[in-house]
Backbone as JSON Lines, residues from 0, in Angstrom:
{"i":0,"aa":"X","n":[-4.09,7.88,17.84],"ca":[-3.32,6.65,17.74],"c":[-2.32,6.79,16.58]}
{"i":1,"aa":"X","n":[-1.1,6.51,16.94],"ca":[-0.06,6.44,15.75],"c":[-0.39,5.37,14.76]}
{"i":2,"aa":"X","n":[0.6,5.45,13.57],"ca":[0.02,4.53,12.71],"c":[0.9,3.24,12.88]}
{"i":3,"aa":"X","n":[2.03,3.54,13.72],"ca":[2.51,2.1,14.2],"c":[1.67,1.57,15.66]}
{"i":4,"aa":"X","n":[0.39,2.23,15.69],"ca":[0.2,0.99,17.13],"c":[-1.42,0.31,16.41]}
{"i":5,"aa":"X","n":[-1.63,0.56,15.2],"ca":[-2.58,-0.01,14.23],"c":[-2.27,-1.58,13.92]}
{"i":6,"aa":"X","n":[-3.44,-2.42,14.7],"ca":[-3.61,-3.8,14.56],"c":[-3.54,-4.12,13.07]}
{"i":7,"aa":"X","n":[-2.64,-4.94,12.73],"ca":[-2.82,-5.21,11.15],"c":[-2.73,-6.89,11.44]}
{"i":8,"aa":"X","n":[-3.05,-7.3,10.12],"ca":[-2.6,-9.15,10.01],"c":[-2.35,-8.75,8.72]}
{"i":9,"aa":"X","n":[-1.07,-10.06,8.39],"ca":[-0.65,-10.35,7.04],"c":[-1.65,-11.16,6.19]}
{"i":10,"aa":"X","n":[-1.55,-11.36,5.58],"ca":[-2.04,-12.01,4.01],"c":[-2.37,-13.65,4.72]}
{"i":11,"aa":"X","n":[-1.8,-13.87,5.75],"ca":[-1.59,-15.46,6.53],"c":[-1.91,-15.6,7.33]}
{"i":12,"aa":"X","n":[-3.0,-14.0,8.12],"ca":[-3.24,-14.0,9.64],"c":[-2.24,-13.7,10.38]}
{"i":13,"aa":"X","n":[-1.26,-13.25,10.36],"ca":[0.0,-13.44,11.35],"c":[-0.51,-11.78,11.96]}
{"i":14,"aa":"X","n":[-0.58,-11.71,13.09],"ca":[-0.5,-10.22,13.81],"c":[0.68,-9.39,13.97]}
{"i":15,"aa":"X","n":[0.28,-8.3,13.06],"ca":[1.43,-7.76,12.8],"c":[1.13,-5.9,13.13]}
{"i":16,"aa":"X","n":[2.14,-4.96,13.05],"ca":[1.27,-3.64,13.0],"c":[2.92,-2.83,12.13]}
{"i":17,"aa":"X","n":[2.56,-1.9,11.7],"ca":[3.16,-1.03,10.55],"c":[4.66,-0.57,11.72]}
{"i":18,"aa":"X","n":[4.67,-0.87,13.16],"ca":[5.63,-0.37,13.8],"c":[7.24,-1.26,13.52]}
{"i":19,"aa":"X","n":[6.74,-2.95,12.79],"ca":[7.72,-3.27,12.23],"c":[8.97,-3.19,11.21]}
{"i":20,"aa":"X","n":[8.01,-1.76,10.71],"ca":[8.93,-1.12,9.73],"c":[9.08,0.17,9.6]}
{"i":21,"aa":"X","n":[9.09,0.3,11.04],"ca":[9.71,2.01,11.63],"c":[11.11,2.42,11.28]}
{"i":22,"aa":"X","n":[11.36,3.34,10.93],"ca":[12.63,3.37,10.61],"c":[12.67,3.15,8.98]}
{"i":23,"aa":"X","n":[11.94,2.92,8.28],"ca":[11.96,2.78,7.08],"c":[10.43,3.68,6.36]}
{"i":24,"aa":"X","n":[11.16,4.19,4.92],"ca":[9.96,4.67,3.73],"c":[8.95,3.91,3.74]}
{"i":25,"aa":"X","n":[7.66,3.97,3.88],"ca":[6.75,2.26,3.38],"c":[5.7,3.4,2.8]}
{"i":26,"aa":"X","n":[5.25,2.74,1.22],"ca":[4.27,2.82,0.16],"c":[3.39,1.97,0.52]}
{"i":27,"aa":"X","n":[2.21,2.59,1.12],"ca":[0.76,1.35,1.25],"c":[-0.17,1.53,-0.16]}
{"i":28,"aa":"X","n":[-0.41,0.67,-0.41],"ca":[-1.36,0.89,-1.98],"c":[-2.13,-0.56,-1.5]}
{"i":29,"aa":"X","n":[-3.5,-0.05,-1.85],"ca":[-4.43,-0.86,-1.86],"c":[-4.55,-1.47,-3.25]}
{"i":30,"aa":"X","n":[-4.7,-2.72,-3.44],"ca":[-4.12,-3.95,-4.46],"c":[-5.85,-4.91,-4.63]}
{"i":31,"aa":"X","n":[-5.28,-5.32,-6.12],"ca":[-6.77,-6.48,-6.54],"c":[-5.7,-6.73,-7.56]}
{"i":32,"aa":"X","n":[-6.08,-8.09,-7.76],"ca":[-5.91,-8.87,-9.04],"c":[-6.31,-8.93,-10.18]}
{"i":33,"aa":"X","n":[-7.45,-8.42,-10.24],"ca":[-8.37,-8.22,-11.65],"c":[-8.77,-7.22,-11.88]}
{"i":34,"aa":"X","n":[-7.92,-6.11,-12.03],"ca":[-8.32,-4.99,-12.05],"c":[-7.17,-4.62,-13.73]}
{"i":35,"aa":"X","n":[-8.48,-3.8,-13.98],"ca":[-7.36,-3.38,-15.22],"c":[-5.82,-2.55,-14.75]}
{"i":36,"aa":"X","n":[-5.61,-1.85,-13.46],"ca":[-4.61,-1.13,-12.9],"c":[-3.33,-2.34,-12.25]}
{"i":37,"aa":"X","n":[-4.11,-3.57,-12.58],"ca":[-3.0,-4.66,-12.18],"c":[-1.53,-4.43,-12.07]}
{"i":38,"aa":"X","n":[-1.33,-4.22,-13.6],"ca":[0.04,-4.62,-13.83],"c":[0.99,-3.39,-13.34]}
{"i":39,"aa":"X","n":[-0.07,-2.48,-12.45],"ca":[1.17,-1.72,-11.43],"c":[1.96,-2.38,-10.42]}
{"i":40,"aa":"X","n":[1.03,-3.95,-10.08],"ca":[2.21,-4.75,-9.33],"c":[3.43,-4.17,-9.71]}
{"i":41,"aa":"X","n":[4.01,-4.98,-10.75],"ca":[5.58,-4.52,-11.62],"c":[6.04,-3.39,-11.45]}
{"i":42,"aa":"X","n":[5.71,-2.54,-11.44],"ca":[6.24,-0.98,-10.95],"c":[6.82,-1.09,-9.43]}
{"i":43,"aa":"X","n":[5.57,-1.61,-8.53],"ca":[5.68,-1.79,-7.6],"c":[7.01,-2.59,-6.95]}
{"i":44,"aa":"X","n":[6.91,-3.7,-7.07],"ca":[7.84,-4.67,-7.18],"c":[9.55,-4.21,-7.5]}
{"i":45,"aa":"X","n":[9.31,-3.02,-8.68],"ca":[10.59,-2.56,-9.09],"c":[10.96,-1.25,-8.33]}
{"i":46,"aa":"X","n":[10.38,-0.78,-7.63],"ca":[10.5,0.16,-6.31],"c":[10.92,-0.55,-5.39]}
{"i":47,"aa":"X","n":[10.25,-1.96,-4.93],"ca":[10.62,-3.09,-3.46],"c":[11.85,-3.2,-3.95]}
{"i":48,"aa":"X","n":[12.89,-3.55,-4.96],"ca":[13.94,-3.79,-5.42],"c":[15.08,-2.82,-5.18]}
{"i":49,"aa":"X","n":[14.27,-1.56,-5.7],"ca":[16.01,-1.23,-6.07],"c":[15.32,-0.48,-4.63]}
{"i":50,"aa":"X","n":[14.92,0.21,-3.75],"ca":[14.91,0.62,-2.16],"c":[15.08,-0.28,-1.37]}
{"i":51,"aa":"X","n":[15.24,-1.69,-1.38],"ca":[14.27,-2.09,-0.22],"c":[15.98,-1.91,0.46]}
{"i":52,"aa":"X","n":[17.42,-2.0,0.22],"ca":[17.96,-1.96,0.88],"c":[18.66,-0.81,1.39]}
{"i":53,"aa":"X","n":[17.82,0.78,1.1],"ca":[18.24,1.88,1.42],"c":[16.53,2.19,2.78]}
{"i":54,"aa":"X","n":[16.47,1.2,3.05],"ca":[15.59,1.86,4.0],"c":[13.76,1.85,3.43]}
{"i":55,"aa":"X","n":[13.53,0.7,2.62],"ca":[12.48,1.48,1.84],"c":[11.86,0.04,1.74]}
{"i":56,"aa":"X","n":[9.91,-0.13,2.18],"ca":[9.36,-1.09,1.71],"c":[7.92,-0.71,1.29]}
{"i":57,"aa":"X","n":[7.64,-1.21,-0.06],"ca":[5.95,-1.71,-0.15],"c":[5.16,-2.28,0.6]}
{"i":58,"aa":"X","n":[3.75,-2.1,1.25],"ca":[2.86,-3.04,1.63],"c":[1.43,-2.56,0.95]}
{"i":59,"aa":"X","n":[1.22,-3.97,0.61],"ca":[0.05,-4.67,0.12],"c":[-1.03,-4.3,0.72]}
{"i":60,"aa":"X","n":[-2.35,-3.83,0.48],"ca":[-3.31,-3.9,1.15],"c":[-4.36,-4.42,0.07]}
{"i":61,"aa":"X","n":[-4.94,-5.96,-0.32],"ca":[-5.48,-6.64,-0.62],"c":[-7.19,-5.95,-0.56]}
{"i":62,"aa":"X","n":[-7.63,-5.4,-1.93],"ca":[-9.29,-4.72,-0.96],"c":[-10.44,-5.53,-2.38]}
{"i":63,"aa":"X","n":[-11.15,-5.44,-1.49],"ca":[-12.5,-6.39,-2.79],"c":[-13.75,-5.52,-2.96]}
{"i":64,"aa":"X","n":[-12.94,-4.26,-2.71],"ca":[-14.36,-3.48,-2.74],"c":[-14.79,-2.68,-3.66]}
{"i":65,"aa":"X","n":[-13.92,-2.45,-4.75],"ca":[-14.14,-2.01,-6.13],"c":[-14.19,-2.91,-7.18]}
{"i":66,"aa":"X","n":[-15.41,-3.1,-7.96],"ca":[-15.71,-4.07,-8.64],"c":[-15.44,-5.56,-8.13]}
{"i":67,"aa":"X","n":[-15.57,-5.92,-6.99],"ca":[-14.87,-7.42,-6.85],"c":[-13.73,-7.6,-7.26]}
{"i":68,"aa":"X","n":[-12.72,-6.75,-7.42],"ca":[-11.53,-7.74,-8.13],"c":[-10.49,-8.07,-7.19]}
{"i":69,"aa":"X","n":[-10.6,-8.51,-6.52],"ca":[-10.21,-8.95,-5.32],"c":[-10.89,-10.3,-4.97]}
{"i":70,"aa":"X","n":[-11.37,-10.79,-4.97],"ca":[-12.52,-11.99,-4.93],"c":[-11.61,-13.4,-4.36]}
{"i":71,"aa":"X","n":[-10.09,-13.36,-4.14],"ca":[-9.85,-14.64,-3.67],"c":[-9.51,-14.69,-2.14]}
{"i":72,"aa":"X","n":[-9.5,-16.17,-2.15],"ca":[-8.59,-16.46,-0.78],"c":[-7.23,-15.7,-0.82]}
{"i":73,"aa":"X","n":[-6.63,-15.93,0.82],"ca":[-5.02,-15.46,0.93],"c":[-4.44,-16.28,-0.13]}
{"i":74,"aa":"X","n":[-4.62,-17.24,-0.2],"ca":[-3.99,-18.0,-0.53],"c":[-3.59,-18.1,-2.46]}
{"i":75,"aa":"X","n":[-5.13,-18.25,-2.8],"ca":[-5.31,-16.98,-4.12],"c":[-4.36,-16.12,-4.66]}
{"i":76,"aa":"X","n":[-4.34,-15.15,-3.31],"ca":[-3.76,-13.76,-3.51],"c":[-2.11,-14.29,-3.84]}
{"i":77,"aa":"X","n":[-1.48,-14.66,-2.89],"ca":[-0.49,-14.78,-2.39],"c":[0.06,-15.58,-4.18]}
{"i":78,"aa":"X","n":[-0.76,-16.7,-4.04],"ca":[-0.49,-17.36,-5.57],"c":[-0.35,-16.47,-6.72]}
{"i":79,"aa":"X","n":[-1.2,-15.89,-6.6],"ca":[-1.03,-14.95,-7.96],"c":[-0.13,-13.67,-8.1]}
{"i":80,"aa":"X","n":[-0.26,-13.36,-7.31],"ca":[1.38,-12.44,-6.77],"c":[2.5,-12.58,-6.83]}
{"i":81,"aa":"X","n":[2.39,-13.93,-6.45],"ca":[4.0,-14.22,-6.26],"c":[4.11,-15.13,-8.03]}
{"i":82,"aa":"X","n":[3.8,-15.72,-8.57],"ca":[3.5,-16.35,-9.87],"c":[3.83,-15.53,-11.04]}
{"i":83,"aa":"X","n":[2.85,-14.3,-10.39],"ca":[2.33,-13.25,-11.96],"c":[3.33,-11.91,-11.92]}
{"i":84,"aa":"X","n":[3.69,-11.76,-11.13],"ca":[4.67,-10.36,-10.7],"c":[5.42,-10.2,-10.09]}
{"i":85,"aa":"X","n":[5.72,-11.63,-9.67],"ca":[6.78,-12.0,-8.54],"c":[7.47,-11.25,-7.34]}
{"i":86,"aa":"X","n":[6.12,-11.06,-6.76],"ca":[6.18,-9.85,-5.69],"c":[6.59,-10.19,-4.48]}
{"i":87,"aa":"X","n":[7.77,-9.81,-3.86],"ca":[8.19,-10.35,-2.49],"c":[7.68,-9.06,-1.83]}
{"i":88,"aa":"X","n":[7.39,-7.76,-1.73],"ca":[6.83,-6.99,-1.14],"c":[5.7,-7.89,0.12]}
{"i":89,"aa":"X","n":[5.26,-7.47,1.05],"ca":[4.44,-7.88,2.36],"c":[3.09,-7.7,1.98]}
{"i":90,"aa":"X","n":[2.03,-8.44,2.12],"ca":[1.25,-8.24,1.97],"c":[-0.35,-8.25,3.41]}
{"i":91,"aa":"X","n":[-0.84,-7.74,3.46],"ca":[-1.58,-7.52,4.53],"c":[-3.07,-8.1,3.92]}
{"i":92,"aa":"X","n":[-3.66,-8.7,5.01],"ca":[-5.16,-9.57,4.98],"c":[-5.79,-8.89,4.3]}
{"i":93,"aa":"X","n":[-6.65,-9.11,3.19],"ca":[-8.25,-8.43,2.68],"c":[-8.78,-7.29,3.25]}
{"i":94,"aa":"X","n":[-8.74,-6.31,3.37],"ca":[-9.92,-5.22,4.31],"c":[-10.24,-4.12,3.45]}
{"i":95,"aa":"X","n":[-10.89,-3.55,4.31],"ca":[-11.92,-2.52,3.35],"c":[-10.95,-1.11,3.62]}
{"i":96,"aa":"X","n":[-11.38,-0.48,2.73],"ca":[-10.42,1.04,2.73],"c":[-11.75,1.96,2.92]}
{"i":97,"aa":"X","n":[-12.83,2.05,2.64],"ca":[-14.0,2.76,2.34],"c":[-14.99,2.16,3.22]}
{"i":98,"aa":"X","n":[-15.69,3.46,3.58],"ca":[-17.36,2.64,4.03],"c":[-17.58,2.63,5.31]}
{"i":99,"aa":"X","n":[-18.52,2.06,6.23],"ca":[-18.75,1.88,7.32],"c":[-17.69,1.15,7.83]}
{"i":100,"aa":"X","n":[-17.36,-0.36,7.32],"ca":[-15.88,-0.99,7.99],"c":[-14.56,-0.61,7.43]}
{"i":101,"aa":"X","n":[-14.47,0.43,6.98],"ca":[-12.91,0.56,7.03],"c":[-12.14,0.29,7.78]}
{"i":102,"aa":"X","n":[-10.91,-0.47,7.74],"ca":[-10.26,-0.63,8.58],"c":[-9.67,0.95,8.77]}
{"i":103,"aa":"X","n":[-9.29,0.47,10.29],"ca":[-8.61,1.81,11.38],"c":[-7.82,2.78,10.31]}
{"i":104,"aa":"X","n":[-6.54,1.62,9.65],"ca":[-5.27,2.3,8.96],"c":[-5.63,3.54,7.95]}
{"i":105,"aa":"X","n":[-6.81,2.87,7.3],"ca":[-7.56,3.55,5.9],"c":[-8.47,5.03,6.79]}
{"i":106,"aa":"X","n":[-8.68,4.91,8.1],"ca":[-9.05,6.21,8.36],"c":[-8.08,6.86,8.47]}
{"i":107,"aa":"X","n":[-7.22,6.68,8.82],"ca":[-6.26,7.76,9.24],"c":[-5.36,8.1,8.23]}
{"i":108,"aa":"X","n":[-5.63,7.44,6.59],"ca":[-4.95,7.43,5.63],"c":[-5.36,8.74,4.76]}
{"i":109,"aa":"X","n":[-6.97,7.93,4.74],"ca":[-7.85,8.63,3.68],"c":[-8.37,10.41,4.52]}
{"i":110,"aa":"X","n":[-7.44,10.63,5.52],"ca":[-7.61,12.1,6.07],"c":[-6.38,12.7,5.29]}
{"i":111,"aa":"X","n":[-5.44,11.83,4.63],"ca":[-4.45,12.85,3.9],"c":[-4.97,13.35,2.69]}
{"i":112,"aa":"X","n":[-4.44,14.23,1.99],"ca":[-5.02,15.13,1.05],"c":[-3.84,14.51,0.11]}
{"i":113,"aa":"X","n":[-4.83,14.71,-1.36],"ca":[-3.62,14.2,-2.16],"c":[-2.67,15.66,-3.09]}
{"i":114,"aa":"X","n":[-2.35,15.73,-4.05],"ca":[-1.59,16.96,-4.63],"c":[-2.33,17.92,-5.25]}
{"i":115,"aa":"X","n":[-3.99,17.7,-5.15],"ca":[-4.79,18.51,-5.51],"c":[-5.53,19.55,-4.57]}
{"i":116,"aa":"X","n":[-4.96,18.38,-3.14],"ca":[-5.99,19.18,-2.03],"c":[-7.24,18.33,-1.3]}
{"i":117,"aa":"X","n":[-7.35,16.93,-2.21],"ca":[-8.51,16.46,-1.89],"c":[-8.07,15.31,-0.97]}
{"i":118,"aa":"X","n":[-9.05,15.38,0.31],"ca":[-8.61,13.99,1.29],"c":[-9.64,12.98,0.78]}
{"i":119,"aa":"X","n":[-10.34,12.52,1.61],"ca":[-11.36,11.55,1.66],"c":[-11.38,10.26,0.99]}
{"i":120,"aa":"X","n":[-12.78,9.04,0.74],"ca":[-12.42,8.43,0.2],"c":[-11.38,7.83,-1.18]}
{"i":121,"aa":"X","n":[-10.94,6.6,-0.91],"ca":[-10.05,5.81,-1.55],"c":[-11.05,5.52,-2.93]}
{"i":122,"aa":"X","n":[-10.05,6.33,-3.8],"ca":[-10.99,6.27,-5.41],"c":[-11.04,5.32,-6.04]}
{"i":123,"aa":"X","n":[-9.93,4.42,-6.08],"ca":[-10.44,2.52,-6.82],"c":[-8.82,2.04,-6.19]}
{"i":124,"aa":"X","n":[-8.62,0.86,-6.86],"ca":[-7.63,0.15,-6.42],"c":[-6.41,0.74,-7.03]}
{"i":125,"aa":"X","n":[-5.2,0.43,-6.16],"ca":[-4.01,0.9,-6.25],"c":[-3.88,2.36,-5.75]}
{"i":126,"aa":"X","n":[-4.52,3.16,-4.89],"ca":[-4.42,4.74,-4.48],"c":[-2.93,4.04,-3.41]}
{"i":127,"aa":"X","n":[-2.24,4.7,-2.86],"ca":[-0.83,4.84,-2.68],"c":[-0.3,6.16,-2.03]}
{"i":128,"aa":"X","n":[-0.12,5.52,-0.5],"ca":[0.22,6.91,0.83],"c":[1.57,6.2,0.89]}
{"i":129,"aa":"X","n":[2.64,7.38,0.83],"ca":[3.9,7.5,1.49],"c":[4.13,7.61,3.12]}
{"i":130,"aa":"X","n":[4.45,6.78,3.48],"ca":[4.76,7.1,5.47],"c":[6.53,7.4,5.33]}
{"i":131,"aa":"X","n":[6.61,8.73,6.14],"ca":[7.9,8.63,6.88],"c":[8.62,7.56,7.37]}
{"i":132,"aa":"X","n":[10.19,7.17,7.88],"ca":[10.36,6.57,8.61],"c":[9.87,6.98,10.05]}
{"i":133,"aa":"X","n":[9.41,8.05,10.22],"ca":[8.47,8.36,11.72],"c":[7.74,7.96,11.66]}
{"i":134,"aa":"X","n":[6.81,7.48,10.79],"ca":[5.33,6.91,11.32],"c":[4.4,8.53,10.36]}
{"i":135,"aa":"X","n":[5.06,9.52,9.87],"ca":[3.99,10.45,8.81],"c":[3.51,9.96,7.77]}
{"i":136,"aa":"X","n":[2.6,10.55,7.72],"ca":[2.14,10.28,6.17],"c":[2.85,11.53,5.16]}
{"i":137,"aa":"X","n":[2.97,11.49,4.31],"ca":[4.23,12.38,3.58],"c":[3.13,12.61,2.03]}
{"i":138,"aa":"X","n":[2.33,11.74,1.45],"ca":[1.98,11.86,0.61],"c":[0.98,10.66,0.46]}
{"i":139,"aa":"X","n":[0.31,11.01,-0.67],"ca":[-1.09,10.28,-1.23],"c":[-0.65,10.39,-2.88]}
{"i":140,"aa":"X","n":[-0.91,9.34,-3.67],"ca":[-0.98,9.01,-5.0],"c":[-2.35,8.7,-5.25]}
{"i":141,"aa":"X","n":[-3.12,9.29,-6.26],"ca":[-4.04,8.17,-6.88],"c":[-4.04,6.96,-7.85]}
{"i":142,"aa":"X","n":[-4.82,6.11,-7.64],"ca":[-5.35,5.08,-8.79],"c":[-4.23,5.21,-10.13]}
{"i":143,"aa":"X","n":[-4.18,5.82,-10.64],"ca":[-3.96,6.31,-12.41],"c":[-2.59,6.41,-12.13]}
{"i":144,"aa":"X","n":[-1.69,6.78,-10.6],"ca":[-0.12,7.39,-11.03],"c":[0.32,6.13,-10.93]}
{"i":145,"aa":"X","n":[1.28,6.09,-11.85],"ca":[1.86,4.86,-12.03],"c":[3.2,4.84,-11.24]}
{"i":146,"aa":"X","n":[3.42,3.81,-9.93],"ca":[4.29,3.37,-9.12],"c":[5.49,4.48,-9.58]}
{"i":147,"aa":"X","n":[6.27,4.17,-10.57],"ca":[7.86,4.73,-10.69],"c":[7.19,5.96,-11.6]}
{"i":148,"aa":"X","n":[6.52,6.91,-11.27],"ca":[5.76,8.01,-11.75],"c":[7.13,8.9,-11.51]}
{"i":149,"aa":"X","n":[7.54,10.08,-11.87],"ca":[8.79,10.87,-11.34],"c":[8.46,10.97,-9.77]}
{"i":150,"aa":"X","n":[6.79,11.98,-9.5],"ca":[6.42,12.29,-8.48],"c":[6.32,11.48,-7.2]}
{"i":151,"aa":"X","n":[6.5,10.08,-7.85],"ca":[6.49,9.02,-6.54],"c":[8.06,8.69,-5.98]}
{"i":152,"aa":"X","n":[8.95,8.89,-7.01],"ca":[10.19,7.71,-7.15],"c":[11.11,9.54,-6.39]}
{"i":153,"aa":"X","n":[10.73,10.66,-6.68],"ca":[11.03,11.87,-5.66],"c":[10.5,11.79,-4.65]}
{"i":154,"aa":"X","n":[9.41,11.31,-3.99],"ca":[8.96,11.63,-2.73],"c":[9.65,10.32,-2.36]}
{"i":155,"aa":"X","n":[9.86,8.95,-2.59],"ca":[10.52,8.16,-1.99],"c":[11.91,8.16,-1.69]}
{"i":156,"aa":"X","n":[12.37,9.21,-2.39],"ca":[14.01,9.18,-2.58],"c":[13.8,10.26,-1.56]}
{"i":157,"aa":"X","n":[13.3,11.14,-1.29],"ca":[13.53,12.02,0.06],"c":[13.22,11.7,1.03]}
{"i":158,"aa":"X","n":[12.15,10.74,1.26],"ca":[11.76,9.81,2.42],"c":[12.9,9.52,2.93]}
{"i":159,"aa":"X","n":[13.5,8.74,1.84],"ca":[14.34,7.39,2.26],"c":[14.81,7.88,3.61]}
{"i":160,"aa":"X","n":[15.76,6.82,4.74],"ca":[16.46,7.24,5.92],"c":[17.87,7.82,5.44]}
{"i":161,"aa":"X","n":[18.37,8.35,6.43],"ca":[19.46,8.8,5.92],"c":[20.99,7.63,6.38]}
């Protein structure tokens, strides 16, 4: 299964799948609010900015499965996002990246290898896969690289469409 025919919902329930933003770079990073790695929102956010009109978007993947820090409603989320980091980036419903329920997306994510070689589970919040505008996966970040890292803000700038 491609990764645009993957059932997703937004942050609001709305049914949506990753094929809406074919044709474009998209950074998935799994996201919490209370996490000490928070304030990579802002990084984030400042990537959605200066790409979003060369072909290039962030999505949100909301997860509560490292330490709880994730613990709210959409609604929660959405509040504190948009409030604290003023994130217009997309954000996608609560789901698990790890474990027996992983969602679909996170299997076919967590089979990429990151710059060390290593695939498998999603190590805490904020890990961060590059997709082609084809629908590839191009790259894996962990936890610790920070959004506008050189190594991220190069693999996005070669992504980009032409």
């Amino acid at each position: 299964m491609s990764l645009y025919d993957i059932p997703l919902r937004t942050l609001h329930g709305t049914d949506t799948t990753l094929a809406d933003h074919k044709g474009k770079a998209v950074l998935i990073v799994n996201v919490a609010s209370r996490c000490g790695l928070t304030p990579q929102y802002e990084g984030l956010e400042r990537l959605q900015k200066r790409y979003a009109d060369r072909g290039f978007t962030v999505i949100g993947a909301p997860c509560n499965q490292f330490g709880a820090q994730e613990p709210g409603t959409a609604d929660e989320i959405d509040t504190f996002c948009s409030t604290t980091y003023g994130v217009t980036f997309p954000l996608l419903e609560k789901l698990d990246v790890n474990g027996a329920s992983r969602h679909p997306l996170y299997t076919q994510l967590t089979q990429t290898a990151d710059a060390e070689g290593e695939a498998g589970d999603i190590q805490w919040n904020f890990e961060k896969f590059l997709i082609s505008p084809s629908g590839e996966i191009l790259s894996r970040f962990r936890p610790r690289t920070e959004p506008e890292a050189d190594e991220i803000v190069t693999a996005i700038e070669a992504a980009l469409p032409a």
